[in-house]
mmCIF file of the N, C-alpha and C atoms, coordinates in Angstrom:
data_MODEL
# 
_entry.id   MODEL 
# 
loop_
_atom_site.group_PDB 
_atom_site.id 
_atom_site.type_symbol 
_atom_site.label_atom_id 
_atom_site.label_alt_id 
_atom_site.label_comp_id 
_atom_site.label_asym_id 
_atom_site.label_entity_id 
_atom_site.label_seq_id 
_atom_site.pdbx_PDB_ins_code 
_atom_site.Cartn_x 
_atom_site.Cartn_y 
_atom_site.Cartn_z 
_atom_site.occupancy 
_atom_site.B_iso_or_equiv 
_atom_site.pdbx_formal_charge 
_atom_site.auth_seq_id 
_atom_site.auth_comp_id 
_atom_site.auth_asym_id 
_atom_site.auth_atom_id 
_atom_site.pdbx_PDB_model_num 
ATOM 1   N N  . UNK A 1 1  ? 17.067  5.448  -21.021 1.00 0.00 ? 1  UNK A N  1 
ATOM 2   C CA . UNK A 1 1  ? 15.663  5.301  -20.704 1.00 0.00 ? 1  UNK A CA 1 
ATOM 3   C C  . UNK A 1 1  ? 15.440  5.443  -19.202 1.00 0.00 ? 1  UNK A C  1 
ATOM 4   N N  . UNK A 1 2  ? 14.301  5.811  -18.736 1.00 0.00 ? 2  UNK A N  1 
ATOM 5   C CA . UNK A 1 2  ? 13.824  6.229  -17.530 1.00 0.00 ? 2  UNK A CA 1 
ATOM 6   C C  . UNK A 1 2  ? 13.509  5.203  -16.898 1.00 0.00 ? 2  UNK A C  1 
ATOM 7   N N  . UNK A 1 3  ? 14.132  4.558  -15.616 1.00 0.00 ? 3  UNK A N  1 
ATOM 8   C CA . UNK A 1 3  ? 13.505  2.843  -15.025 1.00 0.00 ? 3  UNK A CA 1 
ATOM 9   C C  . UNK A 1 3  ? 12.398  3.081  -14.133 1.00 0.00 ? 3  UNK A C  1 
ATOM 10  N N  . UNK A 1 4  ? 11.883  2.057  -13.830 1.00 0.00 ? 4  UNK A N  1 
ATOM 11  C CA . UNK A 1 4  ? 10.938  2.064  -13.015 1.00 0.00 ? 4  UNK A CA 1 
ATOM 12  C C  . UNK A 1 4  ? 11.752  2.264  -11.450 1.00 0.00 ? 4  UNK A C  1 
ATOM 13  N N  . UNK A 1 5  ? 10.575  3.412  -10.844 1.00 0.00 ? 5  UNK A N  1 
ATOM 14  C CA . UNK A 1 5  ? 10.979  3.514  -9.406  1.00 0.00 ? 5  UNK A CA 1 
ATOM 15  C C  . UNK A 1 5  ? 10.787  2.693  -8.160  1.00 0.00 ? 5  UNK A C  1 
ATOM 16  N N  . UNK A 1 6  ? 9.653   2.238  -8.133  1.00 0.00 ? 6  UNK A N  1 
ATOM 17  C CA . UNK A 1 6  ? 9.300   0.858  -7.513  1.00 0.00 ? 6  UNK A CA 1 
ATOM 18  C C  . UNK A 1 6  ? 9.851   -0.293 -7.816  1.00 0.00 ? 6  UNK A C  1 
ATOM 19  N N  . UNK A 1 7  ? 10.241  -0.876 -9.131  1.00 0.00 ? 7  UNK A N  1 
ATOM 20  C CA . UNK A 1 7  ? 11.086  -1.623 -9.651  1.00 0.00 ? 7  UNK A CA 1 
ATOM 21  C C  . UNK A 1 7  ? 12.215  -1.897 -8.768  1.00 0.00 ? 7  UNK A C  1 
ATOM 22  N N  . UNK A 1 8  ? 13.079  -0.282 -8.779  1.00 0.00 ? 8  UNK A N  1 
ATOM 23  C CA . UNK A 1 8  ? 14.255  -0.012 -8.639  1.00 0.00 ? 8  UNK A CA 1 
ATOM 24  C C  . UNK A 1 8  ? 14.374  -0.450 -6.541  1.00 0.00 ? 8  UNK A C  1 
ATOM 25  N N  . UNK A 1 9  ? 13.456  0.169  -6.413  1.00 0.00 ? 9  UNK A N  1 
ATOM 26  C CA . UNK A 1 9  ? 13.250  -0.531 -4.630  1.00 0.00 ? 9  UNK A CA 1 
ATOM 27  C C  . UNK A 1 9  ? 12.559  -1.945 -4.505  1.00 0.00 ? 9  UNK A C  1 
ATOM 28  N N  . UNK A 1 10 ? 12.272  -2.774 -5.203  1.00 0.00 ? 10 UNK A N  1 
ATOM 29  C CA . UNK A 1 10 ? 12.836  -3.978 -4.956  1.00 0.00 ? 10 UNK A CA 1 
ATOM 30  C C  . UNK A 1 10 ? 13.649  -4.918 -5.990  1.00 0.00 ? 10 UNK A C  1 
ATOM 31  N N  . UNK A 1 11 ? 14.791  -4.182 -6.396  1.00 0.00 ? 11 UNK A N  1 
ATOM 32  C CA . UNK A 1 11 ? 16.179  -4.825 -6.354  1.00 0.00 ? 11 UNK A CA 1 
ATOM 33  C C  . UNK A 1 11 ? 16.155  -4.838 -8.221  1.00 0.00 ? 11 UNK A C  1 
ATOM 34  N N  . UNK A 1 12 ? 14.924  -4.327 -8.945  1.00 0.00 ? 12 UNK A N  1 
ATOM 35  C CA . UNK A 1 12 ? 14.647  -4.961 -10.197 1.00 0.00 ? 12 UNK A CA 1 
ATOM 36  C C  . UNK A 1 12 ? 15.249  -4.208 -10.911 1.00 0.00 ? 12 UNK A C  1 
ATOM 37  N N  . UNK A 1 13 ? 15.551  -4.341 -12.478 1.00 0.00 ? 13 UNK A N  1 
ATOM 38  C CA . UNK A 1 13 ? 15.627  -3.219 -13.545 1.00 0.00 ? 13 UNK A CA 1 
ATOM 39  C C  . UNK A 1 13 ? 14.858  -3.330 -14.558 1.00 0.00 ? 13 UNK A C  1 
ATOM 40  N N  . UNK A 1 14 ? 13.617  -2.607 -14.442 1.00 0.00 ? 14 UNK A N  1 
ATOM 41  C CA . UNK A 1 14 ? 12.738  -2.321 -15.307 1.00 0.00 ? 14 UNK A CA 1 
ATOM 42  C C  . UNK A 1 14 ? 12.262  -1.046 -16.054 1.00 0.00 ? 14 UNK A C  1 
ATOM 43  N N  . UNK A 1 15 ? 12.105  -0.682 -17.379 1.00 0.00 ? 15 UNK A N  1 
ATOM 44  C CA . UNK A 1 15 ? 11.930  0.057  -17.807 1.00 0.00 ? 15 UNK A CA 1 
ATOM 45  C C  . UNK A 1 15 ? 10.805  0.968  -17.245 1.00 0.00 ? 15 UNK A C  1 
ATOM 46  N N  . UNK A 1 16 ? 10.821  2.423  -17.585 1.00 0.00 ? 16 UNK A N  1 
ATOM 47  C CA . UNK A 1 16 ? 9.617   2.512  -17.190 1.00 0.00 ? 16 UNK A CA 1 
ATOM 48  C C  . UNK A 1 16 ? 8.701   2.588  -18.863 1.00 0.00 ? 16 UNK A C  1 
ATOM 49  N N  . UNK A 1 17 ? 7.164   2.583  -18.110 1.00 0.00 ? 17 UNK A N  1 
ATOM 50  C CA . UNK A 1 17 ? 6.195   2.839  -19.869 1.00 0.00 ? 17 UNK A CA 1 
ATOM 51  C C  . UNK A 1 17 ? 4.996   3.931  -19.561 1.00 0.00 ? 17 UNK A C  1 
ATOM 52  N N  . UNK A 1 18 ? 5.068   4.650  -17.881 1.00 0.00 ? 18 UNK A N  1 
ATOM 53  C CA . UNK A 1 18 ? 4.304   5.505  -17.779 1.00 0.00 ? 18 UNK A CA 1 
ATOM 54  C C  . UNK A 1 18 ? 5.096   6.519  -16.885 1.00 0.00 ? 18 UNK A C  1 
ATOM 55  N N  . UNK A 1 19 ? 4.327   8.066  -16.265 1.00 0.00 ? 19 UNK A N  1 
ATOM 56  C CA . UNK A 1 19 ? 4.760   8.619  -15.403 1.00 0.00 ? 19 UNK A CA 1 
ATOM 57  C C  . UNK A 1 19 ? 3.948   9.561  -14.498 1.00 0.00 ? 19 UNK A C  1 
ATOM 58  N N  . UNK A 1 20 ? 3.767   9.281  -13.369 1.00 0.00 ? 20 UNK A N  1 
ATOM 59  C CA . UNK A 1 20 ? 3.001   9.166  -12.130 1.00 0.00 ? 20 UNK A CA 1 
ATOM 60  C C  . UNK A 1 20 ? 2.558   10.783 -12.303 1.00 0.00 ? 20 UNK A C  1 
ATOM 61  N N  . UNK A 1 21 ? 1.173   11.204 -12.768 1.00 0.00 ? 21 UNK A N  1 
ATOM 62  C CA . UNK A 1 21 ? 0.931   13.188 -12.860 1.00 0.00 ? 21 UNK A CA 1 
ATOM 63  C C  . UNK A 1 21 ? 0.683   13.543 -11.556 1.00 0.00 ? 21 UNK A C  1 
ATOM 64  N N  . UNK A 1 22 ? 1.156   12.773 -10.378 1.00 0.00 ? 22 UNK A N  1 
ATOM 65  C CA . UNK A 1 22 ? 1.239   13.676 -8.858  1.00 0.00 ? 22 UNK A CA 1 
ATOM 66  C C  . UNK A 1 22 ? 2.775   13.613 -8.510  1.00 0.00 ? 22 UNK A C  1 
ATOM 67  N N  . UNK A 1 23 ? 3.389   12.153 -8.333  1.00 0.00 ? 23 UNK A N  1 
ATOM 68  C CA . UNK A 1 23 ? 4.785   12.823 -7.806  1.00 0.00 ? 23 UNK A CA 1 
ATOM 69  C C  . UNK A 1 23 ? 5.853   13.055 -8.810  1.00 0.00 ? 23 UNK A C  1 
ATOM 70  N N  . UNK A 1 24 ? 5.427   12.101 -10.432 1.00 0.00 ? 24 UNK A N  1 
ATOM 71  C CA . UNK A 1 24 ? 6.417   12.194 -11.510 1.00 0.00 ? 24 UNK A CA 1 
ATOM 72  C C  . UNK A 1 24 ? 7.523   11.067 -11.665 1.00 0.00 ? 24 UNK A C  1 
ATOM 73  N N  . UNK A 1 25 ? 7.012   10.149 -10.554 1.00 0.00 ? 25 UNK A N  1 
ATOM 74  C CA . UNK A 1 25 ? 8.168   8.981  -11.215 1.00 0.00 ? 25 UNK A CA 1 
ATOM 75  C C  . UNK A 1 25 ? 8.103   8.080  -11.766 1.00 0.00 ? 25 UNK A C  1 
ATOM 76  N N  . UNK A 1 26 ? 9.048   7.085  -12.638 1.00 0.00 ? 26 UNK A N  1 
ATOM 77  C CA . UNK A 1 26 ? 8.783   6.361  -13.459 1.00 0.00 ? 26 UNK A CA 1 
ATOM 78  C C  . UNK A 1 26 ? 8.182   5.173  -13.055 1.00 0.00 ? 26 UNK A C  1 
ATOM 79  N N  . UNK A 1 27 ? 7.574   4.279  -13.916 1.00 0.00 ? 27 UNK A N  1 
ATOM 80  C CA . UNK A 1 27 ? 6.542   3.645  -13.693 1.00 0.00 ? 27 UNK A CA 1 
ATOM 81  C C  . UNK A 1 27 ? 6.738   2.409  -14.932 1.00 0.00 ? 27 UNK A C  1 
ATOM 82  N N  . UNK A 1 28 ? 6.986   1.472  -14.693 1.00 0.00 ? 28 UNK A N  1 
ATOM 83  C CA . UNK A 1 28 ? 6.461   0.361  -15.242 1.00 0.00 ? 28 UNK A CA 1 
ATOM 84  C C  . UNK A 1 28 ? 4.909   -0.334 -15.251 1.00 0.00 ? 28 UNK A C  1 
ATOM 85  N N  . UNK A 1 29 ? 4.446   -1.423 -16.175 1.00 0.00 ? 29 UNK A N  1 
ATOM 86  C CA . UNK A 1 29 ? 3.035   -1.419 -16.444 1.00 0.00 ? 29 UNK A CA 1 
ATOM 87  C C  . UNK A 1 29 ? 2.876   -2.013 -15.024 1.00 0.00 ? 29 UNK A C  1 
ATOM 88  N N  . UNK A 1 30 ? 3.459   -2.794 -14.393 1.00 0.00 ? 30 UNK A N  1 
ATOM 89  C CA . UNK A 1 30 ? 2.789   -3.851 -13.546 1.00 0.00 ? 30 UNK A CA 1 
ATOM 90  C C  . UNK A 1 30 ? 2.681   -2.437 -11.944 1.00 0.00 ? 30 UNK A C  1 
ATOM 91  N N  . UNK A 1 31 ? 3.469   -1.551 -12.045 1.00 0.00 ? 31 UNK A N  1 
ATOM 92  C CA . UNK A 1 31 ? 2.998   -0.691 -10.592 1.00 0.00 ? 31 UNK A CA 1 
ATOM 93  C C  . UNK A 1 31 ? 2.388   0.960  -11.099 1.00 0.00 ? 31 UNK A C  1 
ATOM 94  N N  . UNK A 1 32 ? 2.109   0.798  -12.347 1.00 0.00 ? 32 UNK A N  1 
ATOM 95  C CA . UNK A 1 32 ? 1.252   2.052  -13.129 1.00 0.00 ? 32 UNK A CA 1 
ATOM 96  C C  . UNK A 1 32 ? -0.282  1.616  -12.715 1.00 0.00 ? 32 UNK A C  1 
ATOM 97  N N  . UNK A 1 33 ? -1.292  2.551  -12.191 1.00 0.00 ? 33 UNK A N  1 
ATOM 98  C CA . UNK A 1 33 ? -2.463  2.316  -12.425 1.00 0.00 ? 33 UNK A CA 1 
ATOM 99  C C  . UNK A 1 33 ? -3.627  3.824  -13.129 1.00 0.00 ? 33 UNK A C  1 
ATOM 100 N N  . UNK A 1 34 ? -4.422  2.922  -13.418 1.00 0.00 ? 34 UNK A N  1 
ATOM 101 C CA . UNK A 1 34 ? -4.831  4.275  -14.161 1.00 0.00 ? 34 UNK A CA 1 
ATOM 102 C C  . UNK A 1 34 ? -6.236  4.418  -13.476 1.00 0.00 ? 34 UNK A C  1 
ATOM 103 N N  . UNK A 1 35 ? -6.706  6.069  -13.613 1.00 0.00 ? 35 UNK A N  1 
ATOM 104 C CA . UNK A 1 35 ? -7.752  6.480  -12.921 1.00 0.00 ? 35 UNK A CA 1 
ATOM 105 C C  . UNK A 1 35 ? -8.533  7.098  -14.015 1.00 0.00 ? 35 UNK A C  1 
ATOM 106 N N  . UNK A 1 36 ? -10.243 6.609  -14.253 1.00 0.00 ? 36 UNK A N  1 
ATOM 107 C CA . UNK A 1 36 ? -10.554 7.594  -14.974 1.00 0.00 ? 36 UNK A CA 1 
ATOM 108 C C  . UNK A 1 36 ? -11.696 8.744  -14.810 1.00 0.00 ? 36 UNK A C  1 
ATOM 109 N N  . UNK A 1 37 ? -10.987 9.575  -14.922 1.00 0.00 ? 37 UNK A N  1 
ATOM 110 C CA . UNK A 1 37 ? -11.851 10.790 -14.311 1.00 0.00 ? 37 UNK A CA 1 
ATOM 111 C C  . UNK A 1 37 ? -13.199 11.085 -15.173 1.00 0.00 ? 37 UNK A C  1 
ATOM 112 N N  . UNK A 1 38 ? -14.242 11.237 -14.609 1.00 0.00 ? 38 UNK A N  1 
ATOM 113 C CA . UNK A 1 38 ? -15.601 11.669 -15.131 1.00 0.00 ? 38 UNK A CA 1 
ATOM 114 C C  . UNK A 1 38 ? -15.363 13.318 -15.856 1.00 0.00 ? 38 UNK A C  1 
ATOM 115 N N  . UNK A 1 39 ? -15.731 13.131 -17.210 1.00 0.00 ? 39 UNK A N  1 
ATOM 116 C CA . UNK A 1 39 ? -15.615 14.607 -17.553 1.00 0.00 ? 39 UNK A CA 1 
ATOM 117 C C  . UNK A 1 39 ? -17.378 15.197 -17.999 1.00 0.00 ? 39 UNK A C  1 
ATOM 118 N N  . UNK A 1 40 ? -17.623 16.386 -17.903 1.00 0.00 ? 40 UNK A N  1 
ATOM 119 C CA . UNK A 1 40 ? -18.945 16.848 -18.386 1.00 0.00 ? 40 UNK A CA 1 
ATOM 120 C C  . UNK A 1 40 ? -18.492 18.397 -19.013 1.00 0.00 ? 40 UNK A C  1 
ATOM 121 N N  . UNK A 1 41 ? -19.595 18.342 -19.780 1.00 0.00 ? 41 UNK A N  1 
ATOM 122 C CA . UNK A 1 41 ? -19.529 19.351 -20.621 1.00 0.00 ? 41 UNK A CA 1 
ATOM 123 C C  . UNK A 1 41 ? -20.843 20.177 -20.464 1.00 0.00 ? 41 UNK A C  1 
ATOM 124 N N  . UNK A 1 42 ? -20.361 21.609 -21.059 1.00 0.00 ? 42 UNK A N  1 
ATOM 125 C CA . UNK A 1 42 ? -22.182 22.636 -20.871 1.00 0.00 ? 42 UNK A CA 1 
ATOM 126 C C  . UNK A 1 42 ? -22.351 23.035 -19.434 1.00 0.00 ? 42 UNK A C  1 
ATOM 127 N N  . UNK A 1 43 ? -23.093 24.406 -19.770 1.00 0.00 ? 43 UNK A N  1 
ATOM 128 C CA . UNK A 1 43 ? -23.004 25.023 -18.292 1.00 0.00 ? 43 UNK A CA 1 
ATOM 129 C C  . UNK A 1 43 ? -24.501 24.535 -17.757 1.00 0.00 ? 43 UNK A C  1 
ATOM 130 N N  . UNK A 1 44 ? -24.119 24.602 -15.943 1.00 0.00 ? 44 UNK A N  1 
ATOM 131 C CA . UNK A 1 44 ? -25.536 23.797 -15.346 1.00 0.00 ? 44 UNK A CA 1 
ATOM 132 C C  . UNK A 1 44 ? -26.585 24.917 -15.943 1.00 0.00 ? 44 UNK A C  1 
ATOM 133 N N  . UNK A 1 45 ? -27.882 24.783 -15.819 1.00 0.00 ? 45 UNK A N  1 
ATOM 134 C CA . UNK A 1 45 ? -28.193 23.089 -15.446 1.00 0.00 ? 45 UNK A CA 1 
ATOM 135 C C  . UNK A 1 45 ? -28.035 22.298 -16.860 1.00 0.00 ? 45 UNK A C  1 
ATOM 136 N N  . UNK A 1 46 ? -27.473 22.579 -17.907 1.00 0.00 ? 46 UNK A N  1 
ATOM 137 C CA . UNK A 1 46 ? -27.672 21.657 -18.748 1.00 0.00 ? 46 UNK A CA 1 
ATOM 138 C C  . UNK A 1 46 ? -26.201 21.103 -19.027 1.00 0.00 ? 46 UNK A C  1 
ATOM 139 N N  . UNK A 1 47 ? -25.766 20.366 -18.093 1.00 0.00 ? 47 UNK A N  1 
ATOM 140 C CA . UNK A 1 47 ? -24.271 19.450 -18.645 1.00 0.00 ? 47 UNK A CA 1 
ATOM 141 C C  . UNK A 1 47 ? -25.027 18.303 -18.661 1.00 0.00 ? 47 UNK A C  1 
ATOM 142 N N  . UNK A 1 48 ? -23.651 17.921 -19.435 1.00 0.00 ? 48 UNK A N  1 
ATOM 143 C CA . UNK A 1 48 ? -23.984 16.507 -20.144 1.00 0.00 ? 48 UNK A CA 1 
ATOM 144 C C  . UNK A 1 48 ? -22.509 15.733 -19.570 1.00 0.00 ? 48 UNK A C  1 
ATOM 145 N N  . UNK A 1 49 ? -23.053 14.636 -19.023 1.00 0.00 ? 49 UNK A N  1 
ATOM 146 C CA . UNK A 1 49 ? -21.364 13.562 -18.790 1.00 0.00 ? 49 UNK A CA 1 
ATOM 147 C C  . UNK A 1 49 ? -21.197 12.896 -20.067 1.00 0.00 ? 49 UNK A C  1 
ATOM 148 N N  . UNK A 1 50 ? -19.861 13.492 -20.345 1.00 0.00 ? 50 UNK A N  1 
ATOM 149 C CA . UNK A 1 50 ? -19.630 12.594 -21.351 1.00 0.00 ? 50 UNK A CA 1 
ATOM 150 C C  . UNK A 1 50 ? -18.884 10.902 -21.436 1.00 0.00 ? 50 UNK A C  1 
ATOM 151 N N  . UNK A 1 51 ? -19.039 10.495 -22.459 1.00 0.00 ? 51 UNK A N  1 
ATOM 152 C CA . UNK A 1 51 ? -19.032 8.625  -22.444 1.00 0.00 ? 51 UNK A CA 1 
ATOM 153 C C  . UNK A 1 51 ? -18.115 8.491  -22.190 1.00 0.00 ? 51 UNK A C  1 
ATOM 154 N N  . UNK A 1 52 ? -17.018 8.797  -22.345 1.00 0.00 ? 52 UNK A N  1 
ATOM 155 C CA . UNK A 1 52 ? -15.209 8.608  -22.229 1.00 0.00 ? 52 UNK A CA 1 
ATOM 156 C C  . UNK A 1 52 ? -14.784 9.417  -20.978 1.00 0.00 ? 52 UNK A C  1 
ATOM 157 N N  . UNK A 1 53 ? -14.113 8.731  -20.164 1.00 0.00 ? 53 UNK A N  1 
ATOM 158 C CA . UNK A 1 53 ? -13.892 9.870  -19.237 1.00 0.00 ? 53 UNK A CA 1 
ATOM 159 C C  . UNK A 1 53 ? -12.003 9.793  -19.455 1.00 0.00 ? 53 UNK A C  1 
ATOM 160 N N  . UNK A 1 54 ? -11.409 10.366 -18.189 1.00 0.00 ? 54 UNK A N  1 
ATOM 161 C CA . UNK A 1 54 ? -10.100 11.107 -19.225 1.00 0.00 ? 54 UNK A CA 1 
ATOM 162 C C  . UNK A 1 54 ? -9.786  10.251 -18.108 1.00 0.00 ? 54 UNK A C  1 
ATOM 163 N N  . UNK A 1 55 ? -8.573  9.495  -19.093 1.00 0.00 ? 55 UNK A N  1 
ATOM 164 C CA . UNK A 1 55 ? -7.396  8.858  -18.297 1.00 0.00 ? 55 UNK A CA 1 
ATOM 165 C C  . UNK A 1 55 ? -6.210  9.151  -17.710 1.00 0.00 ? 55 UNK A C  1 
ATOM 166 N N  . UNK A 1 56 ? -5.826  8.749  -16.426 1.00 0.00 ? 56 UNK A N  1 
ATOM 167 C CA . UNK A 1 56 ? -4.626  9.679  -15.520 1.00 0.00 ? 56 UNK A CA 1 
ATOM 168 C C  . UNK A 1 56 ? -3.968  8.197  -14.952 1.00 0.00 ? 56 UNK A C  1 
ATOM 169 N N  . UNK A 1 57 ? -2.580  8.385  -15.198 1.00 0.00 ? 57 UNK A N  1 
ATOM 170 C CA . UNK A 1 57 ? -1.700  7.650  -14.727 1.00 0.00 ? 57 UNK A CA 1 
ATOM 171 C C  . UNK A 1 57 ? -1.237  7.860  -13.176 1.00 0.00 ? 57 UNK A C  1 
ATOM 172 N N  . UNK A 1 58 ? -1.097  6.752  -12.372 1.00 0.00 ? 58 UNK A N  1 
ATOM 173 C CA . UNK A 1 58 ? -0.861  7.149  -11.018 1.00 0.00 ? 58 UNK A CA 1 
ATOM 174 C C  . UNK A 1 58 ? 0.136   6.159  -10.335 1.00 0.00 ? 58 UNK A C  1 
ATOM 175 N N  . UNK A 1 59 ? 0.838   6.234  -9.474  1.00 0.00 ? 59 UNK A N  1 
ATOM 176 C CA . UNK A 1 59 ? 1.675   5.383  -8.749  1.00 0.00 ? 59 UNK A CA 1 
ATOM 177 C C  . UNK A 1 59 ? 0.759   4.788  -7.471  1.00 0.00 ? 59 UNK A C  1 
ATOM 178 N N  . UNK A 1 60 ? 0.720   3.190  -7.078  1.00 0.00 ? 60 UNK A N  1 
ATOM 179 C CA . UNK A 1 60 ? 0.460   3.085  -6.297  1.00 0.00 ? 60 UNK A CA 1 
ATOM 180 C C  . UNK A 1 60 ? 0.401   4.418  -4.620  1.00 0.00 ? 60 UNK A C  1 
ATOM 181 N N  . UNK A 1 61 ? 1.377   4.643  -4.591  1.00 0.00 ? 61 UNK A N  1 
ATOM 182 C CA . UNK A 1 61 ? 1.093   5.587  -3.348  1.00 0.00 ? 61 UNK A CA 1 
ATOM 183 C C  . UNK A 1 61 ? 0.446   7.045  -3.454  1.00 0.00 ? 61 UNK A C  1 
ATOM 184 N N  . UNK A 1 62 ? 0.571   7.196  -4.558  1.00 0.00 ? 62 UNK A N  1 
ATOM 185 C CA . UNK A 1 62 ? -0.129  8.532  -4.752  1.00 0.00 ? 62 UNK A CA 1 
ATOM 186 C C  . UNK A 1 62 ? -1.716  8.395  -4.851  1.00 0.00 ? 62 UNK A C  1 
ATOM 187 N N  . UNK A 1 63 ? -2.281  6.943  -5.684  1.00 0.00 ? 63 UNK A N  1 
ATOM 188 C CA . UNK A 1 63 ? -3.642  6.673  -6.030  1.00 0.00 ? 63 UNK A CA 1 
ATOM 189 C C  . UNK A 1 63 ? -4.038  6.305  -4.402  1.00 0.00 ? 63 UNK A C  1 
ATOM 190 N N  . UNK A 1 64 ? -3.265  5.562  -3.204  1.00 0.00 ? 64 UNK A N  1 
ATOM 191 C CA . UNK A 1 64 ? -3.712  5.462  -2.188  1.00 0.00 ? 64 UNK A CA 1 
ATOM 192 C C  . UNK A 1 64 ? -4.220  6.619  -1.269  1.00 0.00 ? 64 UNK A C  1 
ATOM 193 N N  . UNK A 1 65 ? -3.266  7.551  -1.287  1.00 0.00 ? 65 UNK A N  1 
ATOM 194 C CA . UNK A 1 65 ? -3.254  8.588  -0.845  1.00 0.00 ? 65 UNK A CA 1 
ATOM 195 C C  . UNK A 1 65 ? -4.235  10.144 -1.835  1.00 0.00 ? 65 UNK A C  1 
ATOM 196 N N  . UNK A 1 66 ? -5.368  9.268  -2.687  1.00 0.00 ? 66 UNK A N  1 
ATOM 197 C CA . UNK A 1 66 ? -5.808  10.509 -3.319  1.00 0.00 ? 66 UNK A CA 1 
ATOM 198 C C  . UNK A 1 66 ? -7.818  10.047 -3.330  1.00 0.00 ? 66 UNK A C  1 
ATOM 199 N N  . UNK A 1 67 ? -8.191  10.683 -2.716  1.00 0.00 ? 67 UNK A N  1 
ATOM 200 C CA . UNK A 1 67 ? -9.838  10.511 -2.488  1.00 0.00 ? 67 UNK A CA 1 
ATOM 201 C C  . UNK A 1 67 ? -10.543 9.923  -4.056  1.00 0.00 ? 67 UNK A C  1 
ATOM 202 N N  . UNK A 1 68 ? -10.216 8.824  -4.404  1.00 0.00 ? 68 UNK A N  1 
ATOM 203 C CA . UNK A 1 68 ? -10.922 7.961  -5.614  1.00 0.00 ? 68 UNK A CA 1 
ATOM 204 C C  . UNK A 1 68 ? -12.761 8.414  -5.629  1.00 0.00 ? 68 UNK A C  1 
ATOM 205 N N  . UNK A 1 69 ? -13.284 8.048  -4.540  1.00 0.00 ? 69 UNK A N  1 
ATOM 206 C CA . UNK A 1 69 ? -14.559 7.990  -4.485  1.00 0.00 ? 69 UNK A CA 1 
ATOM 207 C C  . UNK A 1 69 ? -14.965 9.500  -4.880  1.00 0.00 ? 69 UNK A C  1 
ATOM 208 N N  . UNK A 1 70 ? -14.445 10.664 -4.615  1.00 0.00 ? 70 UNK A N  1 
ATOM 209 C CA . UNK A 1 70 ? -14.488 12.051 -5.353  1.00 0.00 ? 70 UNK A CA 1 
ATOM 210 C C  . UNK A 1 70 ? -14.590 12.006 -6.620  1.00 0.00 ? 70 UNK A C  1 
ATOM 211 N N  . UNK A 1 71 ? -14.250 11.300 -7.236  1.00 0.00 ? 71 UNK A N  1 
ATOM 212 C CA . UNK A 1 71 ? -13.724 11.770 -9.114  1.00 0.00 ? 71 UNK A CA 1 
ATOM 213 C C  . UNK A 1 71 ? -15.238 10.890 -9.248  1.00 0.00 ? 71 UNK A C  1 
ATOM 214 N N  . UNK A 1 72 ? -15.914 9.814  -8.655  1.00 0.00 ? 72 UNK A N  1 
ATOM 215 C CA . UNK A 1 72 ? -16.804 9.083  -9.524  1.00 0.00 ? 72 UNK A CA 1 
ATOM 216 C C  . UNK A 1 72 ? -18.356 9.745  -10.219 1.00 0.00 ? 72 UNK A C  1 
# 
């Protein structure tokens, strides 16, 4: 099984249960966070946002390092 990478830098052994879609490393729940992106559908002017937006797994340093306030 794939351990957690953050885990693994401070001293732990933890599984991982996700995997980071910018740098790709493993990820346990407690340093996995999730982002959810606004999706819309239909060409302007008539889109529609839809109710669910799409969920993306991220590693602390990558979600720091990625413009959040863009996706809202």
């Amino acid at each position: 099984m794939m351990k957690c990478y953050d885990c693994m830098e401070e001293g732990k052994d933890t599984e991982s249960a996700a995997v980071c879609i910018l740098c790709g490393k493993g990820l346990c729940v407690d340093h996995s966070k999730e982002l959810i992106l606004s999706v819309s559908a239909g060409k302007p002017p008539h889109t529609k946002r839809m109710h669910n937006g799409l969920s993306k797994i991220l590693c602390n340093y990558c979600l720091s390092n990625t413009i959040v306030d863009a996706f809202d």
